[in-house]
Phi, psi and omega in degrees: 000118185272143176273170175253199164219161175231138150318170164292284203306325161303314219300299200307317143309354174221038181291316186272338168314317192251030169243316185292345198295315197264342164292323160290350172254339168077033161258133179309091208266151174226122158255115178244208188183113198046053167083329217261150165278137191212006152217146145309146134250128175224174179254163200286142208240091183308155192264047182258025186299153165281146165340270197330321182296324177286349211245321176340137181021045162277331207254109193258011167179113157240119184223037167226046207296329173285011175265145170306157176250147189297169159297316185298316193304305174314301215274329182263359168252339143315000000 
C-alpha cells in the first residue's frame, strides 16, 4: 500500500482533511520537511491483536520442511 506525502506545512493546513482521508482508506500520510520525511501519521492499530496474527504471512514458501539443513548454515549461526 503506497503512502502519500505531505510538507509540514500542507499537513498543517488540511490536518482534518488528511485525518478523514486515513480513516477512510486505512492508508498512511509521511509528512516531510524539505522533502525528508520525518513523520508517519496512519490509522491506530490496537495491540489487543493475536500473536499468531503478527506472524500471518511472513513466511511466504517453504517448501521442503523435512530436509536437512546444510552444516554451513548451522556454523555460521554460532
Amino acid at each position: 500500500m503506497a503512502s502519500k506525502q505531505a510538507s509540514k506545512s500542507v499537513f498543517k493546513a488540511k490536518a482534518l482533511d488528511y485525518f478523514r482521508q486515513i480513516e477512510a482508506s486505512g492508508e498512511s500520510v509521511i509528512v516531510t520537511d524539505h522533502g525528508k520525511p520525518v513523520l508517519e501519521v496512519r490509522p491506530y492499530r490496537g495491540i489487543g491483536r493475536q500473536p499468531l496474527d503478527l506472524l500471518k504471512n511472513s513466511l511466504i514458501r517453504y517448501d521442503n520442511p523435512t530436509d536437512p539443513v546444510a552444516a554451513d548454515i548451522w556454523e555460521a549461526a554460532q
